[in-house]
Structure formats: structure tokens, C-alpha cells
C-alpha positions in Angstrom: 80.5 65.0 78.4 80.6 64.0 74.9 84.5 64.8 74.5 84.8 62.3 77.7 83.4 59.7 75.9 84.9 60.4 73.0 88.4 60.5 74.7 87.3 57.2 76.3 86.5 55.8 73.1 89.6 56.8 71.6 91.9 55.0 74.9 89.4 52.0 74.1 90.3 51.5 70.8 94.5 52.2 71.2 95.4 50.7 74.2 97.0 47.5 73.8 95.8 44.3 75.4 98.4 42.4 75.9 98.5 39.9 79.6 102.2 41.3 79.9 100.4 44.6 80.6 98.1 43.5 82.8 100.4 43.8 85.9 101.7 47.3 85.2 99.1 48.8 84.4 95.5 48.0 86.4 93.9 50.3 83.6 94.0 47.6 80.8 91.7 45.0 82.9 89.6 47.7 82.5 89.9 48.4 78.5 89.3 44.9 78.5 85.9 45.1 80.4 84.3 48.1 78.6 85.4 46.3 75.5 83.3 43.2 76.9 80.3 45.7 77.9 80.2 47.3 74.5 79.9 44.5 72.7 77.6 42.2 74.9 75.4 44.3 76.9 73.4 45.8 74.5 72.2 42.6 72.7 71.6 41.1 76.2 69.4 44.3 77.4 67.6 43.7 74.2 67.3 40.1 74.8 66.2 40.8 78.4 63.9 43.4 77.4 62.0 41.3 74.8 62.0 38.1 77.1 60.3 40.2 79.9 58.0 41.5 78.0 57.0 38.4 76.3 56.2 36.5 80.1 54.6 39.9 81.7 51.0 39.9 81.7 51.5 43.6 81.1 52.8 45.1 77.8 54.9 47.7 79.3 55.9 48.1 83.0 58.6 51.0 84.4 60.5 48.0 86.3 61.0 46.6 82.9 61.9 49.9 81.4 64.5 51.0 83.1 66.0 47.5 83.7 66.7 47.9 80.1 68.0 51.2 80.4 69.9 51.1 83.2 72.1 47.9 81.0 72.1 50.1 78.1 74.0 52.6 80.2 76.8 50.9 81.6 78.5 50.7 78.3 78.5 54.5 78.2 79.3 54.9 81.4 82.6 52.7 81.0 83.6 55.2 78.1 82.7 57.9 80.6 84.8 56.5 83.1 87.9 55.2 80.6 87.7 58.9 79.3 88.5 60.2 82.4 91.2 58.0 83.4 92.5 58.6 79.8 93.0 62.3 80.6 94.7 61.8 83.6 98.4 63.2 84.2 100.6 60.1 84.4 102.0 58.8 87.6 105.8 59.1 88.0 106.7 55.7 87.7 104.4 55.6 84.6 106.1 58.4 83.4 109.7 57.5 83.8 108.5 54.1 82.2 106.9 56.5 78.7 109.7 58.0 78.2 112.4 55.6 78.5 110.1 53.7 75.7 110.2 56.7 73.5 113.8 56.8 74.0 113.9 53.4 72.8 111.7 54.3 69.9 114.0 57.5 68.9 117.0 55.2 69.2 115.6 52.9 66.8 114.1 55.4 64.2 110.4 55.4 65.4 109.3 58.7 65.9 106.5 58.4 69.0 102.8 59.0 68.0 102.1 61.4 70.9 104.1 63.8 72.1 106.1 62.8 75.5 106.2 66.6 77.3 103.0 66.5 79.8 102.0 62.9 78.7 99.1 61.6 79.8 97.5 58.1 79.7 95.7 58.6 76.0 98.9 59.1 74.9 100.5 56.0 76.6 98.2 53.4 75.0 99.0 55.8 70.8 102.6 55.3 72.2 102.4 51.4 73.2 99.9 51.0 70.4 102.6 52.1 67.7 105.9 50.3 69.4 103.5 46.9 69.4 102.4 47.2 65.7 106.4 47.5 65.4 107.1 44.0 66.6 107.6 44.6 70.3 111.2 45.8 69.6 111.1 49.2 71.3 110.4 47.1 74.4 113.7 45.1 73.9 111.6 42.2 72.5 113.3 40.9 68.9 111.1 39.8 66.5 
């Protein structure tokens, strides 16, 4: 479980978000989301949790509880979820699509983060990551 989330973690913090991206590939409205989670959700189960508290007559009720912890997991289970699609085999259209960008990369000097034999989506977004930190141009953008 904890490589799953570490995976997902990892195709958190390299896949690009970029809205030309969004069509191609469903999987970045979904980096963009966890990001969200992760940084929001705690503070506002925190929030929530405090707030409650303060207008109960109670100090501490199980509704109130598990409210709270029930929004402190959906952050983790976004990396659980991202982790998995991360490890996923890519699809053949996706995979036609990596190499001919690591072709483009090769052909302009840039050797490809991640190797392109059995890629999968983590290595994608190191891929897409690295050719966007270069300007675009291995995607036949000038800079």
C-alpha cells in the first residue's frame, strides 16, 4: 500500500498540467484534483472538526469523528488511486504517442528520463515533465 501511494505521489508531483493535455489525457483532471484535495481538505476537516465541536453540546461525538476522518482520507485515497493508474501499462495510442516524443527528444539531443521499452503512465508524466522544462520543443512547439 505504501509504494502505491508513494508511486502516486511521485505521478502527482511530475505530471504536467498543462490545459493542452487535458483532452488527451482524462488522467491529468485527475492530478489536478488530488492536487486540490491535498492541499485543501485537510485544513477544511480541521476547520470542520473544530467548528463542530465548538456548537455541539457534546465535547466529542463518533458522527463528528469520523466526519473528520473520513475528509482526512480522501487525500490518501487519491494518491492511492493516482498510484495505481500510474502503474498501469499504457494504452496503444498512448504508447505510439510516448514514443514518437522520445523520438523527438533523441533527435534533438534530449536523452528521455524514463526508459521507453514497457512504459507505463509514471514514466509518461518524467518523460512530458522533462520535454516541458525544455521549452515545449520536443512537441514541435518553438520557443
Amino acid at each position: 500500500m505504501w509504494e502505491l501511494i508513494r508511486d502516486g505521489y511521485r505521478l502527482l508531483k511530475h505530471w504536467p498540467v498543462k490545459s493542452s493535455l487535458m483532452l488527451r489525457f482524462p488522467l491529468t483532471q485527475s492530478v489536478l484534483l488530488s492536487r486540490l484535495l491535498l492541499y485543501w481538505v485537510p485544513g477544511l476537516a480541521l476547520a470542520w472538526f473544530i467548528l463542530s465541536m465548538k456548537f455541539s453540546e457534546q465535547t466529542l461525538e463518533n458522527p463528528q469523528l469520523m466526519m473528520a476522518l473520513l475528509l482526512l482520507s480522501l487525500p490518501v485515497q487519491s494518491l492511492l488511486w493516482l498510484g495505481k493508474e500510474g502503474r498501469k501499462p499504457l494504452t496503444p495510442g498512448d504508447r505510439h504517442w510516448f514514443n514518437q516524443l522520445a523520438e523527438r527528444m533523441k533527435g534533438q539531443g534530449i536523452r528521455p528520463a524514463a526508459k521507453v521499452e514497457g512504459a507505463r503512465y509514471l514514466e509518461l508524466a518524467l518523460v512530458m515533465e522533462q520535454a516541458f522544462k525544455r521549452g515545449g520543443q520536443a512537441f514541435g512547439q518553438p520557443d
